[in-house]
PLY file of the C-alpha trace (Angstrom):
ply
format ascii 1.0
element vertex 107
property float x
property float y
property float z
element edge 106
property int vertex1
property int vertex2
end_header
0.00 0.00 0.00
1.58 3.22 -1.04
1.54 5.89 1.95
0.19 9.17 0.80
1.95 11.78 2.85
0.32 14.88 1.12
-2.54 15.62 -0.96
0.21 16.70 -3.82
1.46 12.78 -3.33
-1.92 11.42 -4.42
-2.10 10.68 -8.26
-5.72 12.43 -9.08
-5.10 15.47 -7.40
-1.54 15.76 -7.98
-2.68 18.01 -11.34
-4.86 20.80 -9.63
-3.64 24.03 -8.61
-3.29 23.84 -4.15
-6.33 25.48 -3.94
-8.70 23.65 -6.48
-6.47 20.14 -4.53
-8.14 21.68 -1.04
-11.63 22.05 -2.37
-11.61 18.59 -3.72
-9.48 16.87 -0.98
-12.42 18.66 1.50
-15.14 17.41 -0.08
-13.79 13.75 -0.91
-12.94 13.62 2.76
-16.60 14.26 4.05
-18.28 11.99 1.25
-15.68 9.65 2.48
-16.71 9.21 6.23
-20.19 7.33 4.90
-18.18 4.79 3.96
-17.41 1.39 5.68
-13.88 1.08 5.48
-13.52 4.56 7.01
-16.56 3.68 9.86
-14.43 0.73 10.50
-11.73 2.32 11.27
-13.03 4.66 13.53
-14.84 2.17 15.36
-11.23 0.29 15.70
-9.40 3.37 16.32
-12.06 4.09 19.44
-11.91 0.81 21.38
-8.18 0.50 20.48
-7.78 3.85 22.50
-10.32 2.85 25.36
-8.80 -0.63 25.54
-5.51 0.95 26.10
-6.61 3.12 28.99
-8.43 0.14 30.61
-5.30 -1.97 30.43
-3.24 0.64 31.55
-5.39 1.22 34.34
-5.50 -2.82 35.63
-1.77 -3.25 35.03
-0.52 -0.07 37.06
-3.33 1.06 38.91
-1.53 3.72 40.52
-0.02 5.50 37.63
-2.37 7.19 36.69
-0.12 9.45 34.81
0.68 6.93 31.92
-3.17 6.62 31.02
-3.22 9.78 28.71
0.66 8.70 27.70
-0.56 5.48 26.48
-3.64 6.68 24.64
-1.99 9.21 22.98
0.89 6.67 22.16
-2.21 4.51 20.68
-4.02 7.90 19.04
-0.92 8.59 17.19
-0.64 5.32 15.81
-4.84 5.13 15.25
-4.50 8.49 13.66
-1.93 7.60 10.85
-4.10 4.58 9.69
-6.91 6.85 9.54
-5.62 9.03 7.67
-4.23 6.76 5.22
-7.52 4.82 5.10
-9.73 8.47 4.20
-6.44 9.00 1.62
-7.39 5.59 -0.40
-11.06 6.39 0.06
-10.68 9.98 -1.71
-9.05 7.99 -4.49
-11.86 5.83 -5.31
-14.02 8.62 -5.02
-12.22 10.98 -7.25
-11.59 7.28 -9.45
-15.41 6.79 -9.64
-16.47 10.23 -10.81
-13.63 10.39 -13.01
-15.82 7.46 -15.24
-19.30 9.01 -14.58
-17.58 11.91 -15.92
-16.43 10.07 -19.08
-19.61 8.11 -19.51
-21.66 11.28 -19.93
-18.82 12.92 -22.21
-19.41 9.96 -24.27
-23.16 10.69 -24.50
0 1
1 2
2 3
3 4
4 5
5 6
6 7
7 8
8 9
9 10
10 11
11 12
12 13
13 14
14 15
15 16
16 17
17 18
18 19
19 20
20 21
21 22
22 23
23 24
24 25
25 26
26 27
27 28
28 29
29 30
30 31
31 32
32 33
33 34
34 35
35 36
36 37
37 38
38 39
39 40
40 41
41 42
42 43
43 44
44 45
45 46
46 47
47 48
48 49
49 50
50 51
51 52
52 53
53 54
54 55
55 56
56 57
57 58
58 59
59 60
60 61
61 62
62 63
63 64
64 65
65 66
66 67
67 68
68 69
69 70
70 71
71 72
72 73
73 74
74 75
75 76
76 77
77 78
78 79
79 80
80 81
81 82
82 83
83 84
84 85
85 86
86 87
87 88
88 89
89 90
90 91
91 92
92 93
93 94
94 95
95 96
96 97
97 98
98 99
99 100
100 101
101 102
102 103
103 104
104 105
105 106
């Protein structure tokens, strides 16, 4: 799986001018959270975090300073994959309207 670092990085929007590659990026982003790859990961990314601060919290129950360390430790980690998981999901949506778009050129 290529890693897509910046919106410059990823193929279909590598073309547009930086501000045409926000608007898109934006609105490929919020059309992207509907979908189940992205709700997936979320879900994940949310007990991953919870089950990190309840495990931290049986294993050293008196340190209750490294609760927030390991969550964010865990966040970090969860927010890279999500990130790369909306990135793939703008793809196929910019992928998919790409051919609408050519289907009704054709017509």
């Amino acid at each position: 799986m290529k890693i897509y670092w910046t919106s410059k990085s990823i193929p279909e929007l590598a073309d547009l001018p930086p501000a045409e590659q926000r608007v898109q990026w934006r609105r490929c982003a919020w059309l992207s959270l509907r979908r189940w790859p992205v709700l997936l990961t979320m879900l994940i990314g949310g007990a991953s975090i919870g089950l990190a601060m309840y495990l931290t919290a049986i294993t050293w129950p008196g340190l209750y300073i490294l609760y927030p360390i390991f969550a964010a430790g865990i966040g970090g980690i969860y927010g890279g994959v999500f990130g790369q998981v909306v990135a793939c999901q703008v793809r196929r949506i910019l992928q998919e309207e790409a051919v609408v778009v050519k289907e009704l050129q054709k017509n």
